[in-house]
Structure formats: C-alpha cells, structure tokens
C-alpha positions in Angstrom: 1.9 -67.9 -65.2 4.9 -66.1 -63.9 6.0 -62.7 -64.4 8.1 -63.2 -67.1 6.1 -65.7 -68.9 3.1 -63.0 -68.8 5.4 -59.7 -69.8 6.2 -62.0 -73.2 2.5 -62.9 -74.1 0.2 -60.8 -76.3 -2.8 -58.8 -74.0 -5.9 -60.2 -73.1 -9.2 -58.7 -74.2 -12.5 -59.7 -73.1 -14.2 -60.2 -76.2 -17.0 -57.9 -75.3 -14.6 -55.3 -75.0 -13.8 -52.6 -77.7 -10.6 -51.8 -77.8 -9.3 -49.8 -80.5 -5.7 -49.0 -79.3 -3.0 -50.7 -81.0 -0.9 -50.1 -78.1 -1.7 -52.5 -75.6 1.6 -54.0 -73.5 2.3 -57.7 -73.4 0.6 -59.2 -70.5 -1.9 -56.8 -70.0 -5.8 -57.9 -69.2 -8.8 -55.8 -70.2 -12.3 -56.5 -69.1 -15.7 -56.8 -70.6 -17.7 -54.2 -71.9 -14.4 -51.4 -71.2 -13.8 -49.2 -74.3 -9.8 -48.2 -74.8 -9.8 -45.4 -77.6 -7.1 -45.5 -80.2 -5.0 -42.5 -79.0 -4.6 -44.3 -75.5 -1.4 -46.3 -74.7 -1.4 -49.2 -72.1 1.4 -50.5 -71.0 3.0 -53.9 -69.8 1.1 -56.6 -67.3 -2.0 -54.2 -66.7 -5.0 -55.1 -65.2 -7.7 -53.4 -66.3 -11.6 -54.4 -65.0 -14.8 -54.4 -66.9 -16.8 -50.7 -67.3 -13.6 -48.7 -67.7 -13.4 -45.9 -70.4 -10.0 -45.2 -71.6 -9.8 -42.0 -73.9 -7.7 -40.8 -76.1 -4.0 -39.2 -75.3 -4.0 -41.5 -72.4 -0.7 -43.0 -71.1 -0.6 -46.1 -69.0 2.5 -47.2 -67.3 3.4 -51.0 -66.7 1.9 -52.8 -64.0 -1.3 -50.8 -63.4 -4.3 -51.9 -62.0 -7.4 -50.0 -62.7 -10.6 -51.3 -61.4 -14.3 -51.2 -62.7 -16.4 -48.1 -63.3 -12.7 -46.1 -63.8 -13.3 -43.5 -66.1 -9.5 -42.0 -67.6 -10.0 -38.8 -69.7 -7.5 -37.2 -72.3 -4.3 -35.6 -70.7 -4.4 -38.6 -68.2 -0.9 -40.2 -67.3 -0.6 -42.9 -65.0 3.2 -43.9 -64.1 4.3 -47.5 -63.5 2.5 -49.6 -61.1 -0.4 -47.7 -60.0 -3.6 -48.6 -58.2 -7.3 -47.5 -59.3 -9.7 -48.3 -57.5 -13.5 -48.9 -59.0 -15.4 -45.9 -60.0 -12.6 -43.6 -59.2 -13.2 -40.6 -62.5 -11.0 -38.5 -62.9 -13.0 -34.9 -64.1 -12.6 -33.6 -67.3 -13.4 -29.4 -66.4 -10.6 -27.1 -66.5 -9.4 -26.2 -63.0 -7.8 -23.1 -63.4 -7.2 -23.0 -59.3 -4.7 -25.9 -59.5 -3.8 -25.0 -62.9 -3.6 -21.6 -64.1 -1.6 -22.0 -66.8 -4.0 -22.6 -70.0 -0.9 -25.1 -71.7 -1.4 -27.5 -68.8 -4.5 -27.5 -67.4 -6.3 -30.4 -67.8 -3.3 -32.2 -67.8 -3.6 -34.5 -64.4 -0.6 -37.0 -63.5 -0.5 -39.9 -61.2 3.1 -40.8 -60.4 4.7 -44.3 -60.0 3.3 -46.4 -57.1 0.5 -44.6 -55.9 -3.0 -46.0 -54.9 -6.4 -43.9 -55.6 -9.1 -45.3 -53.8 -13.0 -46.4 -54.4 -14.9 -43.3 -55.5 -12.2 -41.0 -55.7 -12.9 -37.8 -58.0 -9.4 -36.3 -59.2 -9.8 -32.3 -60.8 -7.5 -32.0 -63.6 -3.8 -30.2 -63.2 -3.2 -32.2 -60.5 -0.4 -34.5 -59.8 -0.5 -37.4 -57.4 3.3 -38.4 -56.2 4.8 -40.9 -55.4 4.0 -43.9 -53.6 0.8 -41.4 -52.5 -2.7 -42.8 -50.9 -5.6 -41.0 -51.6 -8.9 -42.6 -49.5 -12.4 -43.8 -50.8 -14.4 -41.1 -51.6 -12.0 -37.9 -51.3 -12.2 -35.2 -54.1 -8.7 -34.3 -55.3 -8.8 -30.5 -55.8 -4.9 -29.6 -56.2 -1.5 -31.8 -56.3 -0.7 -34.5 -53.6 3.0 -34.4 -52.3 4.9 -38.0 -52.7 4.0 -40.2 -50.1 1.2 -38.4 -48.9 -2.1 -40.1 -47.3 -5.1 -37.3 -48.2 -8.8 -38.2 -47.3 -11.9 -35.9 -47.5 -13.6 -33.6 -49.7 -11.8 -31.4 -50.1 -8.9 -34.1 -49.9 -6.7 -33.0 -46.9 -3.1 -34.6 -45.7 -3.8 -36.8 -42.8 -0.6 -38.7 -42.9 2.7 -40.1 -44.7 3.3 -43.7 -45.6 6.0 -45.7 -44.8 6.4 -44.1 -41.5 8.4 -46.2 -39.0 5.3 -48.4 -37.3 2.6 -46.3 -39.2 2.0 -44.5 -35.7 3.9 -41.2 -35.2 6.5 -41.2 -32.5 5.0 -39.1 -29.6 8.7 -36.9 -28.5 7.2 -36.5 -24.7 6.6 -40.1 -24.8 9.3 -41.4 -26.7 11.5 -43.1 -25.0 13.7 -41.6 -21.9 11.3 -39.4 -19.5 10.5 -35.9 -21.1 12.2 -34.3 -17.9 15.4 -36.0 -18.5 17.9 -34.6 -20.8 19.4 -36.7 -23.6 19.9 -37.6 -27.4 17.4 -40.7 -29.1 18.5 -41.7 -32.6 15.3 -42.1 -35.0 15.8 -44.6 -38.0 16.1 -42.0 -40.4 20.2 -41.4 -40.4 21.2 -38.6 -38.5 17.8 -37.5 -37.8 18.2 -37.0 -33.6 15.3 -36.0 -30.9 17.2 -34.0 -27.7 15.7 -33.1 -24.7 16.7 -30.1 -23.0 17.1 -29.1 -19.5 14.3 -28.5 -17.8 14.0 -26.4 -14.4 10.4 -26.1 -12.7 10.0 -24.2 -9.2 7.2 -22.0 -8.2 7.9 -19.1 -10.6 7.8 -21.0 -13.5 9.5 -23.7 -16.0 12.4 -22.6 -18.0 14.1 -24.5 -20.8 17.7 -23.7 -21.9 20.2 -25.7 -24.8 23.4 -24.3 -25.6 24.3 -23.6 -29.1 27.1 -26.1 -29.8 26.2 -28.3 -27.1 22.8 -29.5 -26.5 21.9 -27.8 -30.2 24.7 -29.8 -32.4 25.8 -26.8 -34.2 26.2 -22.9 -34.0 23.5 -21.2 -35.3 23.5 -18.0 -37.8 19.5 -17.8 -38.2 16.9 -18.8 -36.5 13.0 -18.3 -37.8 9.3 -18.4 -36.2 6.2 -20.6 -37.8 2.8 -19.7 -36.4 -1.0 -19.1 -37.6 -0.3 -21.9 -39.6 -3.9 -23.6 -40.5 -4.3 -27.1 -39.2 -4.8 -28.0 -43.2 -1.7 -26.7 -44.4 1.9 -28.3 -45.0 5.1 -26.7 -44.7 8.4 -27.6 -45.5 8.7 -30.2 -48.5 12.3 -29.6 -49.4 16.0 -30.8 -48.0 18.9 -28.9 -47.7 22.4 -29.6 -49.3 24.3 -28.1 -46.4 22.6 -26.3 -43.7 21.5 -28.3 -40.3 18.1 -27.5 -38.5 17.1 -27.6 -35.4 13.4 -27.1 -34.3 11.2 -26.7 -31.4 7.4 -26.4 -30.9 7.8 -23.5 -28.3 4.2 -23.9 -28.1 1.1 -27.0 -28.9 2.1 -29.3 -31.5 3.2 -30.0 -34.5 4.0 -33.4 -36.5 7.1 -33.2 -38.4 8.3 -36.0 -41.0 11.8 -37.1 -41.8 13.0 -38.4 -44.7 16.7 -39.7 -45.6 15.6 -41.6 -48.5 15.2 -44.8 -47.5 13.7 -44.5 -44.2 11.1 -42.1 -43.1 9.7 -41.5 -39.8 7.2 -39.5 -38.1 7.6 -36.9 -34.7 5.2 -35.0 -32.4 6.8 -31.9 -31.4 4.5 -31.4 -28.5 6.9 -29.7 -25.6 9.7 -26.7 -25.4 12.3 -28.3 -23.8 11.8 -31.1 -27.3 14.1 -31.0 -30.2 14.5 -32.4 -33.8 17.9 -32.1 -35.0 17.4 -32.4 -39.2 20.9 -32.8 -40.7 22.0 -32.2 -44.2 20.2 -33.7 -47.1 17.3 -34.8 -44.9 13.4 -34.5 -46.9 11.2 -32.5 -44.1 7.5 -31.8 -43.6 5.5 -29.9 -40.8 2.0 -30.8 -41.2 -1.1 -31.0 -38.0 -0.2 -27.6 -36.9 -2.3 -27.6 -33.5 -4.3 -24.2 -33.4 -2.0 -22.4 -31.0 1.5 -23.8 -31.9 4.6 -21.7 -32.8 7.4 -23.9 -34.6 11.0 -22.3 -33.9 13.8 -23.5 -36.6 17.6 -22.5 -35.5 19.4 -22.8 -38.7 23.3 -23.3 -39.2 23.7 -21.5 -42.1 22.0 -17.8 -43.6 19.1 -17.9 -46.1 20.1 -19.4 -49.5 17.7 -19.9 -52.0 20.6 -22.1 -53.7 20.7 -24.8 -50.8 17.6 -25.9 -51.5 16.1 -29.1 -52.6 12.3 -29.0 -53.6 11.9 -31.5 -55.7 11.5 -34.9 -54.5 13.3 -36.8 -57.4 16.2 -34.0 -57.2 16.3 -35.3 -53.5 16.3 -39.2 -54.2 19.2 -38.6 -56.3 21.1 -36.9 -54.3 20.3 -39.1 -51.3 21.1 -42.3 -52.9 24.6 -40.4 -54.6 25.5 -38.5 -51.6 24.5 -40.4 -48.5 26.7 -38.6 -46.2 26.7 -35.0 -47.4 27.5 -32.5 -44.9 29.1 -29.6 -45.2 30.4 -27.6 -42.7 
C-alpha cells in the first residue's frame, strides 16, 4: 500500500483494542489491547503499538509512531511525524519548576519530527523541539531546544543533530595548521573559522587580529562568557543585523551554527581561533570546559530589538531573507 492509497483508507483497529475516539486519521493503525479515550485526536497514517493509553485532550499529529507500553496523559500534543518509543510515559504531576504558570502546567508539547526514546519519562510543561533526540532512559525535567540530542537523568544536551559528519569540527585540527593564519569556509553560509597570528619566543605566545582585517568588521562591543557550568547552553537566538566574532581566550567551548539549512558544529579550543557568525545565523555555546572564558566582539551596540529567539521566527526569516546583512 502506498502513501497515498493508505492516507485515503479508514484506520485500523486491532479488534482487542478499545478505542473510543471518533477521531482517528485515515491510515492510522492501532494495536491490541491499547485504549484511545474519546477526547483524544489521532491524526493521519499513525502507528500506534499494542499497550498504549491515549487519554483524553490528546492531540496526535499525522505520521506518528508511538510504540508499546506509551502511556500519553491529558494536555499531551504530539506534532507531525514524531517518534515514541516503547514505554516512554510521559508524567502526569504538575511541575511547577518548568512550569510556573498554573494555566500551562501540565501542558507538555513534542514538536514536529522529534524522536523520544525507550524508557523515556517526560515532566509536564515541557516542550521537545524540533527535529529533537531524547536517549533511552533520560528523564525530561524542563524544555529541549530544536534539534537538541539530551541523554541522562536529569536529561542534559550532549549534542545537535544534523551536524556536518555528526562529529564536531576540532578548529586546532581543522584543516590548515593552527599556527598558520588563514580563513576556512564551514557549510553553513557565511559562517568562517580564522586563525590569527601567532608569535611564540621565550617570553611568551601572543595572539593579535586587527579589527577590519583579520576580524571582518569593526567592532562597537565586545563581551566576556565564563563560570559557565559544563550543563548549561547559551546563546539560542540569531541576529538580524549585527556580526560576531568569538574566541575561547581560554579551554573550550563547542559552538553550533545554523543558517537554516545547514548546521555545523566547532571546538573553539585555542586563542589565536576564531568563528566569524554573520547576520541571520542560529548560534549555540554549549560543553563549556571548566576553565574556559568565551570572548564575543560584536559589530553593532546592545539591542534587544535585533534579536531572534525563536526558532520558527528564524526559519522564516532564513528561508525569506537568505542574504540579510546590514551594515
């Protein structure tokens, strides 16, 4: 049966299943001995295994897979084309940590394309972006950002998907020698890694760039990231029309780019390294090592209004304005 053919035909339900929706998308599959509650709605070309309690004021997008043992409360909302994986329960306490505001807590979103694994427990309030992995057995105590790869309990970022090769480009390693100065293009557009001069004698190693020059713009602020746990993520917005420039003065830090359509991953692990972020590019700062200290020259001054920190926001613009940059 082909796409098509299954989207027009009416669901399939085991007959030792009790399903008491009337909402149930052509194509869909449910499983023996799963019970669907009226108030739940299920969408097109669903699969959904045996054992799997679907409550009321559920929402179920098209396309989702949801596995044995799944257990979906009320205030549940998966998006289109979503993975569950078996015995994955998603909690029905109030968690006032990830959502303090009494109107929403409880209220737990999984947005389109994202995978939950075996196991997984998810606290309600939370949201799970897009296109986000969450491992076997993690516990899910506040939101995931969009294609985010969280494992643990509780569930900590360990990656990004999609990442050019799925292995983060080491900038001391990548490709001309680290003592060498120079300009590498990444795959994410007009996302650039310099190195700076570098001068070693006995007294020392200094490290110079000149604004303009080596740094491809002249800068009006610059700022200082430090004592930043190992756990924690910064970052998670784009700019309309300031350009950044940053160095890991000291240890390491893993920054991710995003134009889009491409995303890759950088070690900043040296101070004569550089990551030039232009305009209307998505980035993260996540693996702070223990001792590092992130510096960020900026082309423009603070402006709250030249932010971007929602994801979808930045899609749109992306796709709409490839080339912004303003001067």
């Amino acid at each position: 049966m082909t796409a098509t053919d299954r989207n027009e035909a009416p669901p399939c339900i085991h007959p030792q299943a009790l399903c008491e929706s009337k909402e149930i998308g052509h194509g869909s599959r449910v499983g023996a001995f799963t019970r669907i509650l009226p108030g739940a709605r299920i969408g097109a070309q669903c699969d959904i295994g045996d054992h799997v309690l679907i409550e009321n004021g559920v929402t179920v997008g098209n396309r989702v897979t949801i596995k044995g043992g799944v257990q979906l409360w009320a205030g549940v909302t998966l998006e289109d084309d979503v993975f569950v994986g078996p015995n994955a329960t998603f909690t029905d306490m109030p968690n006032q940590a990830s959502a303090p505001d009494a109107d929403t807590a409880g209220l737990t979103l999984i947005r389109a394309g994202a995978s939950i694994g075996a196991n997984v427990s998810i606290l309600p309030g939370v949201t799970i972006g897009m296109r986000a992995t969450v491992g076997p057995g993690a516990v899910v105590t506040r939101s995931v950002p969009p294609n985010a790869v969280v494992h643990g309990n509780p569930a900590k970022i360990v990656g990004y998907v999609n990442t050019t090769g799925q292995t983060p480009i080491v900038a001391s390693e990548h490709p001309a020698p680290p003592l060498k100065p120079g300009v590498s293009a990444t795959t994410v557009r007009g996302v650039t890694l310099h190195r700076l001069r570098e001068v070693i004698d006995l007294r020392g190693t200094l490290s110079a760039g000149e604004l303009g020059r080596d740094i491809p713009f002249e800068a009006q602020r610059y700022f200082l990231v430090y004592d930043v746990s190992g756990a924690e993520v910064r970052g998670e917005h784009a700019h309309l029309r300031c350009k950044q420039f940053l160095i890991a003065v000291k240890g390491s830090i893993h920054v991710v780019a995003d134009d889009g359509e491409n995303r890759e991953e950088i070690v900043l692990d040296r101070p004569n390294l550089g990551l030039y972020l232009p305009p209307l590019t998505w980035g993260i700062q996540y693996r702070y090592s223990a001792d590092a200290v992130l510096l960020v020259l900026a082309s423009d001054y603070y402006d709250a209004a030249d932010y971007v920190r929602n994801y979808d926001h930045f899609l749109e613009l992306a796709r709409s304005h490839p080339t912004l940059e303003k001067g």
